[in-house]
C-alpha positions in Angstrom: 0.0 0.0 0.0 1.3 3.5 -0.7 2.5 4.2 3.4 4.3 1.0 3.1 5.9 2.6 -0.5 6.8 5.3 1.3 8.6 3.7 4.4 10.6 1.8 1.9 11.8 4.6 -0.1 12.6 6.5 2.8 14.4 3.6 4.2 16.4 3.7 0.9 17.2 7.4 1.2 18.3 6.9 5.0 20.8 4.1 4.0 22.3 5.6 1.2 23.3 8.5 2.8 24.5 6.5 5.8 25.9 3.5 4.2 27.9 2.6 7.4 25.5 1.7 9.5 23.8 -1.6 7.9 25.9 -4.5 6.9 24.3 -6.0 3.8 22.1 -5.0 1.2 18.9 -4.1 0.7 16.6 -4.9 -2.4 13.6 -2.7 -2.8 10.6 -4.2 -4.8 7.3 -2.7 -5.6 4.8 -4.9 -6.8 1.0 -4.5 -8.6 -1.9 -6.6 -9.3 -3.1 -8.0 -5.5 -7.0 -8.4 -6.6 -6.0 -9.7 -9.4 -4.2 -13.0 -8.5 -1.5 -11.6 -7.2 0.4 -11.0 -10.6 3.0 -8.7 -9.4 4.4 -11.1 -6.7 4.1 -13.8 -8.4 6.1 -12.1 -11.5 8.7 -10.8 -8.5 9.4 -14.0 -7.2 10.7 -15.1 -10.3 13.2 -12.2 -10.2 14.2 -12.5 -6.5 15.4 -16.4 -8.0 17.3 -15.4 -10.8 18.5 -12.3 -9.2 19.8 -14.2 -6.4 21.5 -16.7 -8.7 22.9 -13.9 -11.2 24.3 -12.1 -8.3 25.5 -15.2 -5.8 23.0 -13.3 -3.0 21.4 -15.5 -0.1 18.0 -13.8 1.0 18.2 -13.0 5.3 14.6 -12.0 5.4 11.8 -10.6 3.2 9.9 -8.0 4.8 6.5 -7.2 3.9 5.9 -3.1 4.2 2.4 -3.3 3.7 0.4 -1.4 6.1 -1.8 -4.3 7.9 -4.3 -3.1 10.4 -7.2 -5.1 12.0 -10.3 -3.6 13.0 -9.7 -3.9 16.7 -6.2 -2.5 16.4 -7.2 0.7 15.3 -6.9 2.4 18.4 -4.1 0.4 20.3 -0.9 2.0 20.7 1.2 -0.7 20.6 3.6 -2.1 17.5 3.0 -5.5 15.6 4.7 -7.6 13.8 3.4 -10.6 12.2 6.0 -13.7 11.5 4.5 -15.5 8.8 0.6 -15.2 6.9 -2.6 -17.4 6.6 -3.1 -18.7 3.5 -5.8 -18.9 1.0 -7.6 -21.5 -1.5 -10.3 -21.3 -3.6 -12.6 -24.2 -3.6 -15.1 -24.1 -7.1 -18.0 -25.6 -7.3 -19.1 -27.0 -10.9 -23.3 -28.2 -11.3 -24.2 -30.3 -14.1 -27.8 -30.1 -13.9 -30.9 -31.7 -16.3 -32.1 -29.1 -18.3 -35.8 -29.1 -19.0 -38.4 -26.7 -20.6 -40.0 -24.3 -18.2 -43.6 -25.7 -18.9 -42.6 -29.1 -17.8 -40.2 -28.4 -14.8 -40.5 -31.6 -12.7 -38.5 -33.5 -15.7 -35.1 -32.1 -14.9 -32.8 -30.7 -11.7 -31.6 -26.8 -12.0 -27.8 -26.8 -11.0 -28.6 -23.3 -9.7 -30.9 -25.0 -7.1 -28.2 -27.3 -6.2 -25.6 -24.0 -5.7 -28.1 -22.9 -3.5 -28.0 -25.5 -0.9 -24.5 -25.6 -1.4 -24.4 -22.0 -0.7 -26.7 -22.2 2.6 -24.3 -25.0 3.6 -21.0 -23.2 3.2 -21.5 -19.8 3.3 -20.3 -18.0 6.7 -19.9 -22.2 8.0 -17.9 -21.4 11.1 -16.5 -25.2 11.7 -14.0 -23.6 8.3 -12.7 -21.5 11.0 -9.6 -22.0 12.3 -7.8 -20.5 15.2 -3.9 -20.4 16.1 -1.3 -18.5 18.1 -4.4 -16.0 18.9 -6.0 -15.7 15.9 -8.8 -17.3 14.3 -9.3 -17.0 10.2 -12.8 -15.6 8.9 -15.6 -18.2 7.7 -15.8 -18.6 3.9 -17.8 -16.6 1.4 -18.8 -16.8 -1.8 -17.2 -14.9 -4.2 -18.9 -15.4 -7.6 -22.2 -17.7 -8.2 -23.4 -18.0 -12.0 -25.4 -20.1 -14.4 -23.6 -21.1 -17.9 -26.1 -19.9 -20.2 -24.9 -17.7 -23.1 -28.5 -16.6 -24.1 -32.0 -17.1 -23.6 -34.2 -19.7 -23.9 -37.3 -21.2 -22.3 -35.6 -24.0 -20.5 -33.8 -23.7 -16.8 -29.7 -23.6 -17.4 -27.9 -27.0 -17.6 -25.2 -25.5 -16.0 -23.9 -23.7 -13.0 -20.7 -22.7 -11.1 -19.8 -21.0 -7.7 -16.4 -20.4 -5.9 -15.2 -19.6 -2.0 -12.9 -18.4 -0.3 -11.1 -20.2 2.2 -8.4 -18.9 4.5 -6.3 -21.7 6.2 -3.6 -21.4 9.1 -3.3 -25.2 8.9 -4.2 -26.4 5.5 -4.7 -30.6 4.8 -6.0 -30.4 1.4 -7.0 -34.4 2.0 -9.2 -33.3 5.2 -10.8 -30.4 3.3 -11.5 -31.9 0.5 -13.4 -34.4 1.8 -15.6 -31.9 4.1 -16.3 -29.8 1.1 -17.3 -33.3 -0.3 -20.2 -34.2 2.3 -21.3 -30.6 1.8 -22.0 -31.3 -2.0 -23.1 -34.2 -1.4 -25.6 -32.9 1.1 -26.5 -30.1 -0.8 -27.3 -32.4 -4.4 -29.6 -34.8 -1.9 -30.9 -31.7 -0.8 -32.3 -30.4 -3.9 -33.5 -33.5 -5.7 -35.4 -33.9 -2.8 -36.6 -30.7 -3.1 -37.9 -31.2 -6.5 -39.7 -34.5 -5.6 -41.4 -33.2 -3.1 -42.7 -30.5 -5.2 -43.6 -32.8 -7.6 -45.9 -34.8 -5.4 -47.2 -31.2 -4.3 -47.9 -30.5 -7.9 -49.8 -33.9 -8.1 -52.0 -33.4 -5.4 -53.6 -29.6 -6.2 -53.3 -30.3 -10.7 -54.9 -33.9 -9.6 -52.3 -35.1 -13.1 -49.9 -37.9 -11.9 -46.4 -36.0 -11.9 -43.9 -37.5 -14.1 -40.4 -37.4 -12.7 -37.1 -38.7 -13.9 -34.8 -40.6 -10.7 -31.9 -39.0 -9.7 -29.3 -39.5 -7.3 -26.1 -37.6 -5.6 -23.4 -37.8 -7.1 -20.1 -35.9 -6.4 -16.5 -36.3 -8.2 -13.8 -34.4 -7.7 -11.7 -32.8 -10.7 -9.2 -35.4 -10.4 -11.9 -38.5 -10.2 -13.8 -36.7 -13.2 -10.3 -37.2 -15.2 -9.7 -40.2 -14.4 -13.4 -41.3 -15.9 -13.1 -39.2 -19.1 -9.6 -40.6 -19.4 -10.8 -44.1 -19.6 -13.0 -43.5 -22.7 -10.8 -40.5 -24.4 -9.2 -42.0 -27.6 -5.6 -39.7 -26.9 -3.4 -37.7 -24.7 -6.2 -36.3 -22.4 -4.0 -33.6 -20.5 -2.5 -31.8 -24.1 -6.2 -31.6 -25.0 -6.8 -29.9 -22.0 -3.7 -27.6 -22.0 -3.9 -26.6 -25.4 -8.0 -25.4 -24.9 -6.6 -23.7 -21.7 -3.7 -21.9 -23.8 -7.0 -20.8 -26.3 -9.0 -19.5 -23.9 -6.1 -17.8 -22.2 -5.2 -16.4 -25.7 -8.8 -15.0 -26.0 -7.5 -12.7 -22.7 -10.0 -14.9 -20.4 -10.3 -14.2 -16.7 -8.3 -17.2 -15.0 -11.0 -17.9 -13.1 -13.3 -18.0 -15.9 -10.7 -20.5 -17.4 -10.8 -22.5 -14.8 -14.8 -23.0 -14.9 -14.9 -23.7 -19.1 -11.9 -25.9 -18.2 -14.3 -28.3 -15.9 -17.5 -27.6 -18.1 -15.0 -28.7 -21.1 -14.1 -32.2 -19.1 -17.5 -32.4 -18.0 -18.9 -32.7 -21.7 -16.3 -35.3 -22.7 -17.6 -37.7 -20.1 -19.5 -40.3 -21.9 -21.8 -41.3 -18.7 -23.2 -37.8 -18.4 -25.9 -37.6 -15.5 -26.3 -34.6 -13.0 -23.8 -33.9 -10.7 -21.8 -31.5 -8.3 -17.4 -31.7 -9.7 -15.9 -30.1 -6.8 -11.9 -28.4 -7.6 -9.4 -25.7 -6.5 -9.0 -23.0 -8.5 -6.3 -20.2 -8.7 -5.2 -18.0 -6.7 -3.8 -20.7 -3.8 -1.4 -19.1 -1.0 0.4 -21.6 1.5 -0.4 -21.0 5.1 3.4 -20.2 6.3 5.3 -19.0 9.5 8.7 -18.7 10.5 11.0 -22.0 11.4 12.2 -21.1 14.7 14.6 -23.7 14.4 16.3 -21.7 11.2 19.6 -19.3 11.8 18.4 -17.0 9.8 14.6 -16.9 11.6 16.4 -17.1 15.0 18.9 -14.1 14.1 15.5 -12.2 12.4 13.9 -13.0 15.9 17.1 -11.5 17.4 16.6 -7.8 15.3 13.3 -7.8 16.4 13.4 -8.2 20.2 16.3 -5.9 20.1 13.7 -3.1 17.9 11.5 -3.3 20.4 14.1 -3.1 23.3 15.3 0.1 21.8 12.1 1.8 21.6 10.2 0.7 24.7 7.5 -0.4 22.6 5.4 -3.4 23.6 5.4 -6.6 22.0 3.0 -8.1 20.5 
């Protein structure tokens, strides 16, 4: 942010002019794009490698100037510093529905239903919550819900998508996964049962007996989904895949939009097609992380910062 800009640059300034009193170097890097995926730092990181390499450098620390503030910090006096970050995944939601005409609703399952109860299940779900070292990560929300149709038409959509966002201090993708699982799962039982209960409803004021297809649940993940299409897919599977990812990215596509057609795309090359939820991760991902105690480096870092705040008298935190 543009205080943490300016601390930088004056920090520059300062030991320029007084080049005797730090030992070391210091490299200065401003970077762009945080809504959007995080371009810049992910573009940086590439140069902190080969800079490092081209100049034989070994990294001490990397300090993070931006000015982070919580609500209930606003007015406390004292100094923070945080050693390490939460991370972030962004669990999407894919809904292959049955699409039917909207004068004969009862033969086919809206995937926006199914979102729905996926979105009362997970939305604000405080058991996503996680708490460490005195701090306890927000519940998720849903950043983008949508349907898939391109124009209109009399019939409900075939398909749907929805992602979340997560924020993790101790991520096991297995353990998630399979939460996020039960929740589709839940929330496809949910709305099929729904549906055939309005059905019979239907049946009983119309007095017409209510035809109505069978469905069930039925959850994959990404991965499971490509295992099934690769089964049946006469070729290499994965360079199909890359090279329609490579034309949608050349189109100037929103990654995240990518991601979707890249599941839809999958989903229409599976053979036993039937309603269902396709859970995946989709990008941005950021690794929980904190400082190794046990590292020299983290220990002399630790060090610097217990002598900062000897120095000033300020109060740790």
């Amino acid at each position: 942010m543009k205080f943490g800009h300016a601390l930088a640059m004056e920090l520059l300034r300062y030991y320029a002019d007084n080049p005797d009193t730090i030992n070391g170097n210091i490299l200065y890097v401003a970077v762009c794009g945080e809504e959007t995926n995080s371009e810049g730092m992910l573009e940086a990181v590439r140069f902190f490698n080969s800079f490092a390499e081209e100049k034989k450098l070994q990294y001490k620390a990397l300090l993070l100037a931006e000015c982070y503030m919580m609500e209930d910090q606003a007015n406390n006096k004292d100094h923070y510093i945080h050693y390490g970050s939460p991370g972030k995944v962004m669990p999407m939601f894919f809904f292959a529905g049955e699409s039917t005409h909207g004068g004969e609703p009862f033969l086919g399952i809206d995937p926006l239903l199914m979102s729905n109860e996926v979105y009362r299940r997970l939305e604000l779900n405080t058991s996503f919550c996680q708490t460490l070292r005195g701090s306890t990560t927000p519940p998720p929300v849903c950043l983008k819900m949508q349907d898939l149709k391109t124009a209109y038409s009399a019939s409900i959509p075939l398909y749907a998508a929805a992602y979340y966002t997560l924020i993790t201090m101790t991520l096991n993708p297995e353990e998630l996964t399979e939460k996020l699982r039960a929740i589709a799962y839940d929330s496809m039982k949910a709305a099929i049962d729904f549906v055939d209960e309005k059905a019979k409803e239907y049946g009983r004021i119309s007095g017409d007996k209510t035809v109505r297809y069978e469905y069930a649940p039925c959850v994959m993940t990404y991965e499971e989904l490509l295992g099934e299409v690769r089964k049946g897919y006469d070729g290499n599977l994965l360079q199909h895949l890359r090279a329609y990812a490579l034309e949608l990215q050349a189109e100037k596509t929103d990654v995240h939009d990518i991601a979707v057609m890249l599941v839809k795309h999958l989903y229409e090359l599976y053979k036993d097609k039937k309603p269902m939820i396709v859970l995946s991760y989709i990008p941005p991902y950021y690794p929980d992380t904190y400082l190794p105690k046990t590292d020299p480096d983290v220990a002399e870092l630790m060090e610097a910062c217990d002598y900062y705040f000897a120095r000033t008298g300020r109060r740790i935190s």
